[in-house]
VEXDREN-2710 file (C-alpha; in Angstrom, 1 decimal):
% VEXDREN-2710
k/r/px/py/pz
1/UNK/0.0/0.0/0.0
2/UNK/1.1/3.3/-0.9
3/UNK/0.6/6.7/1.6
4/UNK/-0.6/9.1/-1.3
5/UNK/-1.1/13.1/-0.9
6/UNK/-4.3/14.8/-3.2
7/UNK/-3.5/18.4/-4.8
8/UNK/-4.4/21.9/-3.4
9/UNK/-7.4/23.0/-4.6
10/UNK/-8.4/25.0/-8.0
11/UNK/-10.2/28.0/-7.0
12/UNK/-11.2/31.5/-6.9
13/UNK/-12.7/33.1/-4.0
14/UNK/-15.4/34.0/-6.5
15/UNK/-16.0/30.3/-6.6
16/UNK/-19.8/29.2/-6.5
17/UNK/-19.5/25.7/-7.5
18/UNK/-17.0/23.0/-5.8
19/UNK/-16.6/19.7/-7.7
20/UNK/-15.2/17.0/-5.2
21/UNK/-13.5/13.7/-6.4
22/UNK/-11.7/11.4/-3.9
23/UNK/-8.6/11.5/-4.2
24/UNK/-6.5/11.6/-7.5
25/UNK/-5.4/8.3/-9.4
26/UNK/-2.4/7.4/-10.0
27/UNK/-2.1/9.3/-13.5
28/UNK/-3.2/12.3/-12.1
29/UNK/-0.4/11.9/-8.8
30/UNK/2.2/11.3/-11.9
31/UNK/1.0/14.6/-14.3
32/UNK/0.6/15.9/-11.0
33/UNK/-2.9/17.3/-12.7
34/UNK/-6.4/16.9/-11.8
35/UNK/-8.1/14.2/-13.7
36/UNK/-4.9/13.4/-16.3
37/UNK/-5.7/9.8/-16.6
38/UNK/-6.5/9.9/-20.6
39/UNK/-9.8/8.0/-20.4
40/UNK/-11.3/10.0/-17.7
41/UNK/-14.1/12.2/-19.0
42/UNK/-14.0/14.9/-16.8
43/UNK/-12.8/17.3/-19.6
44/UNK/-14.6/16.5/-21.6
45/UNK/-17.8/17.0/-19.8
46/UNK/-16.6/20.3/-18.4
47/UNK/-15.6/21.7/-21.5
48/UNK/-18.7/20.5/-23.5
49/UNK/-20.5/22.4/-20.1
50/UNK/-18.3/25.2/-20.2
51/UNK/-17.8/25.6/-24.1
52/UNK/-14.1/25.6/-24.1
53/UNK/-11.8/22.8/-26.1
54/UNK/-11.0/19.7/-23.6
55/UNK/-7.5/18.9/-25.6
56/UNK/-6.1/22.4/-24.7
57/UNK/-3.5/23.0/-22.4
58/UNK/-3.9/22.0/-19.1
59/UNK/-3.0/25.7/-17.6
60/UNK/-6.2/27.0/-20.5
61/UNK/-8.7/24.5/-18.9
62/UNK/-7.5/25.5/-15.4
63/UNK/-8.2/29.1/-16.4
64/UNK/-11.9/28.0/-17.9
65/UNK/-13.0/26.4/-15.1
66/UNK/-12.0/29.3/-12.7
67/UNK/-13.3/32.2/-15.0
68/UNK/-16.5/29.7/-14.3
69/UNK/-16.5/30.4/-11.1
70/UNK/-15.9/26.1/-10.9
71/UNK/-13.3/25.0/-8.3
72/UNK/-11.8/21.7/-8.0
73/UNK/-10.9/19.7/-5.2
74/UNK/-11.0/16.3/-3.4
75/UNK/-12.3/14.6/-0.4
76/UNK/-9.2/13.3/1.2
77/UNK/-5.8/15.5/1.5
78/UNK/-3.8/12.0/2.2
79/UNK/-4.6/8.1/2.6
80/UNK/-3.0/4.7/2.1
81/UNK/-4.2/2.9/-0.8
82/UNK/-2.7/0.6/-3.5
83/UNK/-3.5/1.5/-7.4
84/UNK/-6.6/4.0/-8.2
85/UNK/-9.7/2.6/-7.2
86/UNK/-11.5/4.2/-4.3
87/UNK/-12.3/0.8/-3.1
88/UNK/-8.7/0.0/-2.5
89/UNK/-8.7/2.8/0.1
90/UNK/-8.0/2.0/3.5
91/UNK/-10.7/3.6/5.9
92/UNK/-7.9/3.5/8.5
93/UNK/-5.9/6.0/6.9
94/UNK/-8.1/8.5/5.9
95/UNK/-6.8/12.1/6.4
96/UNK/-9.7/14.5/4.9
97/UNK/-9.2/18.1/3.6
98/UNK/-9.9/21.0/5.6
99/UNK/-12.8/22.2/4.3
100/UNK/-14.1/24.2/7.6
101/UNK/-11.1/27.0/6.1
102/UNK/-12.1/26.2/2.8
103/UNK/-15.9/27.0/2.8
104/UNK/-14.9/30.5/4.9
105/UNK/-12.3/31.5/2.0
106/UNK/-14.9/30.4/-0.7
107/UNK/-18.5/32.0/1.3
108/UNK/-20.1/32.3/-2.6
109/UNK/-20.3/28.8/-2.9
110/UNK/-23.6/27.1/-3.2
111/UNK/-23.2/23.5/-4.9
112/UNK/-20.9/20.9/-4.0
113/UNK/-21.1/18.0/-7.1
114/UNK/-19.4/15.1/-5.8
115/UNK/-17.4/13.1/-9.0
116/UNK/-18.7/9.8/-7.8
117/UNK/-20.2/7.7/-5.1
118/UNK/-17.0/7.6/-3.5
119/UNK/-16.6/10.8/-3.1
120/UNK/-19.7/12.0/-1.5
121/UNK/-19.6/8.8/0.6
122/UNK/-16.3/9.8/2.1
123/UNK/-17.2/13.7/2.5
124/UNK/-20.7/12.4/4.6
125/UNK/-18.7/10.5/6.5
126/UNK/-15.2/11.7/7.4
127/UNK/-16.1/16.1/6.3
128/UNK/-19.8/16.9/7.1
129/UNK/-20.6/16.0/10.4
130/UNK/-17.3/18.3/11.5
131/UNK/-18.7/21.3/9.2
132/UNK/-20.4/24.7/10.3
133/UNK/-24.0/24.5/9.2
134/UNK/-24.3/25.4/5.9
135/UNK/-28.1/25.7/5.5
136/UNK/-28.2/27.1/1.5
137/UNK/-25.2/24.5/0.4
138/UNK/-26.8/22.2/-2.1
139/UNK/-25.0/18.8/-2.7
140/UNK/-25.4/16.6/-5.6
141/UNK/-24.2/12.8/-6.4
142/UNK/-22.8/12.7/-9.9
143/UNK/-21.8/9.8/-12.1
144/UNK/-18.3/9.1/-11.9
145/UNK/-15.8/10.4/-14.9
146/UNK/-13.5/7.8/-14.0
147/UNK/-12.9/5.0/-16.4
148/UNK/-13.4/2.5/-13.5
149/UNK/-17.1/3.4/-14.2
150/UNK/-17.9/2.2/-17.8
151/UNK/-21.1/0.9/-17.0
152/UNK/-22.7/4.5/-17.5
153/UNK/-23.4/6.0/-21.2
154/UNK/-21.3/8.7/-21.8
155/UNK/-24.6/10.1/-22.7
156/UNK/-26.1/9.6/-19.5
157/UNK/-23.1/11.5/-17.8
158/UNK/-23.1/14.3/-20.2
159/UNK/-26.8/14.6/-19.4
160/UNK/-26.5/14.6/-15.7
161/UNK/-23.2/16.9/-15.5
162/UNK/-24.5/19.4/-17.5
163/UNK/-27.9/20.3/-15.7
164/UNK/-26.0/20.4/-12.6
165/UNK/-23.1/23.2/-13.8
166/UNK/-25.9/24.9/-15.8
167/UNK/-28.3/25.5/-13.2
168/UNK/-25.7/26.7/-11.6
169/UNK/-24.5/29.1/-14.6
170/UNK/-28.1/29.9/-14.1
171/UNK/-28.6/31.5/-10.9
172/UNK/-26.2/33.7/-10.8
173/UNK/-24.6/35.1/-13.8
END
């Protein structure tokens, strides 16, 4: 088992929307970039949401997503696990991120779409009971973009990605 460290997070303090994965794969500790495993569709989806080219440079996408008002982040700031797959976490070693500073640098934000089961399993369970009440903060389960999770249509995530970041591009402008 290996004792892995996640990424600071990408974000703006005009941030409105937090996307949360896990903790980054193996392809993304390597890159040392979020979601740089070639077959994850994260993006993708993003830039078909955000209208901006998912092939550009990494620094552009970075840029899109914050001009968004989109930050990026995970669940867990360290853990032991072996490979990529959340499943091959070990509970034991769970270290999570400090969101409590997070949420008071980023007060705008209003949506928290978790990247998975996984992720918004670990943030209920090892984050939100430790958290300020947050009565207007809105969190939603979305399919994974990992490759680990096939199963789904690419379709299915499109669909479900996209009315979460564009109800949020519609609220506020």
């Amino acid at each position: 088992m290996t004792h892995i460290h996640s990424f600071p997070p990408l974000a703006n303090p005009r941030a409105r929307l937090l996307v949360l994965g896990s903790m980054p794969g193996i392809a993304s500790l390597k890159a040392q970039q979020y979601y740089a495993h070639p077959q994850n569709l994260f993006w993708k989806i993003m830039g078909e949401a955000l209208s901006f080219e998912a092939a550009c440079p990494y620094a552009e996408r970075i840029d899109r997503l914050l001009a968004a008002n989109v930050a990026v982040w995970d669940v867990l700031k360290a853990c032991v696990r072996e490979g990529s797959l959340d499943a091959n976490i070990d509970k034991t070693s769970v270290v999570p991120n400090d969101f409590a500073a997070f949420f008071t640098n980023h007060a705008l934000i209003e949506r928290v779409c978790f990247n998975g089961r996984a992720a918004a399993s670990l943030f209920m369970r090892y984050v939100q009971p430790h958290l300020p009440c947050h009565p207007n903060l809105q969190y939603i389960a979305l399919p994974s973009t990992s490759p680990a999770n096939a199963s789904i249509p690419l379709a299915h995530k499109l669909r479900d990605w996209n009315a979460a970041i564009r109800l949020e591009r519609e609220l506020k402008p």
